[in-house]
N, C-alpha and C positions, 0 to 999 in steps of 0.2 A: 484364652491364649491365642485360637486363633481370630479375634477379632482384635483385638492387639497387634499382631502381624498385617493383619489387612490395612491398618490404620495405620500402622509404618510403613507401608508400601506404597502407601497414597501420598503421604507427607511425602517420603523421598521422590514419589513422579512430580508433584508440583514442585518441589523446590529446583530439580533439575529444569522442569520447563521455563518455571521464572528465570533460572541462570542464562539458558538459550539466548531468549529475550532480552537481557542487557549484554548478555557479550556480543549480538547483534547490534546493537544499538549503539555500541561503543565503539564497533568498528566500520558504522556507515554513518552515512549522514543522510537519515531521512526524515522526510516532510509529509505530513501530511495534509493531505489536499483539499476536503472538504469536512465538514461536519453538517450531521440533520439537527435542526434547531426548527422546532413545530414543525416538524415531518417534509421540510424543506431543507434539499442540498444548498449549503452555504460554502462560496469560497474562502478557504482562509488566507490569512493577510498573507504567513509566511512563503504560500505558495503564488501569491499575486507579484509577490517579488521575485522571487527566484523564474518566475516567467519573465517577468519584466526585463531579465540579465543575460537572456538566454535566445539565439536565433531561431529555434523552433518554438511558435505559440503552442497554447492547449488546441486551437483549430485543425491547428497544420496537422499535429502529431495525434490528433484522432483519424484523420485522415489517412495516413500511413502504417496506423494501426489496422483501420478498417482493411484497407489492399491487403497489408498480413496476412490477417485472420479469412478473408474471405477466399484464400487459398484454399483453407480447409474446412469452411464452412460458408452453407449460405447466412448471408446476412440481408436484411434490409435498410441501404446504407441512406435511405428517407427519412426513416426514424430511428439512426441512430448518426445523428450529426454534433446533435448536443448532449455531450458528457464527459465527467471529467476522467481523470486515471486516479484512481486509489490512492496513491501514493510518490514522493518521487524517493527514488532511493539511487546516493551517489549519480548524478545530473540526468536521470532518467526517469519518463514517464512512467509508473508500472501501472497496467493494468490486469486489475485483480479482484477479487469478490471482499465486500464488508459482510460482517454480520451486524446487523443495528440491533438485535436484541444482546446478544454479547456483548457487543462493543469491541469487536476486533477486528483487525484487516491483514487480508494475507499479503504476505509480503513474498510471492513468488506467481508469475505469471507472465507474459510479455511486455519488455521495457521496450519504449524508445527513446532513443539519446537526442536530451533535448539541445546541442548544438550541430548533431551531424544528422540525426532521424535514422542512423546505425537500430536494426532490431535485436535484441535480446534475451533470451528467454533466463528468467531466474528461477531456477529447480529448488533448491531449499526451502521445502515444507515448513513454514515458519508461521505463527499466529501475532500481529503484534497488537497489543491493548491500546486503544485510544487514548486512554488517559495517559500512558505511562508517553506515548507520542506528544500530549499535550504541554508533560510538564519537562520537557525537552525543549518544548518551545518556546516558555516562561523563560529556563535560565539563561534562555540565548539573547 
């Protein structure tokens, strides 16, 4: 009995996290930015456009991420010149951590808003699935 409970307790924590997850997704519009394909960051098309539409490049707005951040930490902004942001979420750079073995990206950490370079911070603890990002991008 009590492993029957346990296993109901686990089914109802994932079906809530998955729910998270799409009402997320349902109510932003987010991109994601690159994929590893043989261990190599690749940009994706989606996000070469949405740069393309936008007066902050990915250059500019690591740039102004890096001044951010190096408020409260040191950084070495030598080698960190080239890199992309995790994700963009509703017209904002997010930079935030992947997990490559998971396959998930957080979807809260510091935005820049890619027409003003406005900074942002997104608090919502949120995980989202790469895949579930991918086939986002299909129907679009």
């Amino acid at each position: 009995m009590k492993l029957f409970n346990f296993f109901t307790l686990i089914c109802i924590f994932l079906i809530l996290v998955n729910c998270k997850e799409k009402r997320f997704l349902n109510d932003h519009e987010v991109i994601l930015v690159t994929n590893f394909i043989n261990g190599d960051e690749k940009l994706r098309e989606e996000a070469k456009i949405f740069e393309s539409k936008t007066r902050i490049k990915f250059n500019e707005s690591n740039k102004i991420y890096l001044r951010f951040i190096s408020k409260y930490e040191k950084t070495d902004t030598a080698q960190s010149r080239y890199f992309y942001p995790s994700l963009i979420i509703d017209g904002y750079y997010l930079y935030s951590f992947k997990n490559i073995k998971t396959e998930k990206v957080a979807a809260f950490g510091t935005g820049v808003n890619a027409n003003t370079g406005q900074i942002r911070q997104f608090k919502e603890v949120i995980w989202l699935n790469e895949k579930s990002l991918n086939q986002i991008s299909k129907r679009s």
